[in-house]
RODO-2510 file (C-alpha; in nm, 4 decimals, decimal comma):
residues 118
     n   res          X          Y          Z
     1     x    -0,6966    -1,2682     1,2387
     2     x    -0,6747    -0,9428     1,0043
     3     x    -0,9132    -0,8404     0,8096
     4     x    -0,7967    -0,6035     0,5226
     5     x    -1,0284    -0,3741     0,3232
     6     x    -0,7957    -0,1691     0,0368
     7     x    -0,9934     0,0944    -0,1965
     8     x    -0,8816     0,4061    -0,4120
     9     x    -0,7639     0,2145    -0,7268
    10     x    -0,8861     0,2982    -1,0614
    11     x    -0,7848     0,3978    -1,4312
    12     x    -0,6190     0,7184    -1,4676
    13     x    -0,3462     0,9217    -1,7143
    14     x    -0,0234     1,0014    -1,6588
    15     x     0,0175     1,2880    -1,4584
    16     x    -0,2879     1,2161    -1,2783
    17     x    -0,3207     1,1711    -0,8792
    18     x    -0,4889     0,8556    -0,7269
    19     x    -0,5136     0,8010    -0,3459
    20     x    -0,5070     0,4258    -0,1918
    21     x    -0,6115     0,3438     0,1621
    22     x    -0,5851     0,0051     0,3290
    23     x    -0,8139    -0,0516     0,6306
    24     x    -0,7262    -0,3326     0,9312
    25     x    -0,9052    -0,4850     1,1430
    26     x    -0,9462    -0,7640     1,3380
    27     x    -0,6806    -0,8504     1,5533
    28     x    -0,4624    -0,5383     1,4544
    29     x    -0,3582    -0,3853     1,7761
    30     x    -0,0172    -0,5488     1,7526
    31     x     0,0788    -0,4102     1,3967
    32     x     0,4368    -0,3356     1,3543
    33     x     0,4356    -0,2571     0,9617
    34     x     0,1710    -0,1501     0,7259
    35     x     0,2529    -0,1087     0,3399
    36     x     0,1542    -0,1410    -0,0259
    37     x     0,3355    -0,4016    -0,2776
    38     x     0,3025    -0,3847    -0,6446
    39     x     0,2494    -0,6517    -0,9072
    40     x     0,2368    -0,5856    -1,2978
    41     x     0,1824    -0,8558    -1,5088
    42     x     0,4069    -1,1097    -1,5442
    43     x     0,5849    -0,9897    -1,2844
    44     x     0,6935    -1,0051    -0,8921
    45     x     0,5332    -0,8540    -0,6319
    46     x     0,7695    -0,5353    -0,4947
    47     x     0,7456    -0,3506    -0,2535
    48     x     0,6391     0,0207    -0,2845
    49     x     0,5914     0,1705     0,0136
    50     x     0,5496     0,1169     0,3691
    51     x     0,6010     0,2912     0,7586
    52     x     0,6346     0,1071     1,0387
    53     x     0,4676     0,1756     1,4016
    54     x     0,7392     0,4669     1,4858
    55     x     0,6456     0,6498     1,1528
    56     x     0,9935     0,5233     0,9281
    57     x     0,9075     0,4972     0,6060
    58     x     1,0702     0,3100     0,2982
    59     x     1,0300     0,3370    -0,0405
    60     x     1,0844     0,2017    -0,3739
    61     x     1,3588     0,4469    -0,6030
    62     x     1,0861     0,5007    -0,8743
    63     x     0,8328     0,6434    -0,6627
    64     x     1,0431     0,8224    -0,3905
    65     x     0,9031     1,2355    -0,4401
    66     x     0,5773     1,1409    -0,6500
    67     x     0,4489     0,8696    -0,3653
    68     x     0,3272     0,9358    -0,0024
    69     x     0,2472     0,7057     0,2668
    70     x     0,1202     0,7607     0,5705
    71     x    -0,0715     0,6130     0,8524
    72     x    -0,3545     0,6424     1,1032
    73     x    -0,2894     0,4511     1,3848
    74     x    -0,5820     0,5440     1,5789
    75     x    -0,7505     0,3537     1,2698
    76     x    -0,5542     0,1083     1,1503
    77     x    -0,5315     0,2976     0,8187
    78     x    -0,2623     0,3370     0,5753
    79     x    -0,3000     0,5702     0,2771
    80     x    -0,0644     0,5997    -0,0764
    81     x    -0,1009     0,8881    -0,2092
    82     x     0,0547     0,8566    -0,5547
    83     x     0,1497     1,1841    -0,7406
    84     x     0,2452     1,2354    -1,1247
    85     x     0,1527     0,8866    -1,2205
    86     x     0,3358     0,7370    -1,5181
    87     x     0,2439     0,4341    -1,7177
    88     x     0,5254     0,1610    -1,5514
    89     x     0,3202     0,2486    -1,1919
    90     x     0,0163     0,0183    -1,3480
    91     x    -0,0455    -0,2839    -1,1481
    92     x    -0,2341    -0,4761    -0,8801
    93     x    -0,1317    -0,2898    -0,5227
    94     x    -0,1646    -0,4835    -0,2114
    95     x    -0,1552    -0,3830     0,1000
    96     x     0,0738    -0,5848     0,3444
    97     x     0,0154    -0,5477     0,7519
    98     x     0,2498    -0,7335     0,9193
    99     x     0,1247    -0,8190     1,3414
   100     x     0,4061    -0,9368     1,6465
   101     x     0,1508    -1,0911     1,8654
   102     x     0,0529    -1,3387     1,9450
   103     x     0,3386    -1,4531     1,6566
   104     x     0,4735    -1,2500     1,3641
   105     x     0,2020    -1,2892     1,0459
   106     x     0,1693    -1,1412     0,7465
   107     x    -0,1484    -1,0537     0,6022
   108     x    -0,2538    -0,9618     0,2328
   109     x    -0,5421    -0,7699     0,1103
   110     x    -0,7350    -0,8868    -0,1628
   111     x    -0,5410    -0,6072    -0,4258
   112     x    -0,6619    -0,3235    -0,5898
   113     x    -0,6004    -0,2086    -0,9468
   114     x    -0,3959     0,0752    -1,1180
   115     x    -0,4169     0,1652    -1,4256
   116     x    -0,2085     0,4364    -1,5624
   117     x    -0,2656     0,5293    -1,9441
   118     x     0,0037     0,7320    -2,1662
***
């Protein structure tokens, strides 16, 4: 078992800076991927970000040059740091860690929430 612990979400205006981070533990020395997913209402869950174990990163097309993510492996921590916010960014942002052993899971954390005013 994982055991996620997200923080860093809040209300902000456009323009603005906020800072996510996404702490793992547990069983966590096997994680292969580590990453943030977005969900505004009414909506489906995208992804937004996320680097795997060798440091690749991927990223959505709206947020590639205002988004950063990166990753402590020494603490199972991955950070967003989100840059010139705009109003469409607004939304519940989980943070996905996906473990090989013993078997491939998925796990969720609980979500955090963006707000981004105009």
């Amino acid at each position: 078992q994982v055991q996620l612990v997200e923080s860093g979400g809040g209300l902000v205006q456009a323009g603005e800076s906020l800072r996510l981070s996404c702490a793992a533990s547990g069983s966590s020395a096997s994680i292969f991927v580590m990453g943030w997913y977005r969900q505004a209402p009414g909506k489906q869950r995208d992804l937004v970000a996320r680097i795997f174990s060798d440091g690749i990163t991927n990223y959505a097309d709206s947020v590639k040059v205002r988004f950063t993510i990166s990753r402590d492996n020494a603490k199972n921590t991955v950070h967003l740091q989100m840059n010139s916010l705009k109003p469409e960014d607004t939304g519940v942002y989980y943070c996905l860690v996906v473990v090989t052993r013993p078997r491939i899971e998925n796990y969720w954390g609980q979500g955090t929430q963006v707000t981004v005013s105009s």
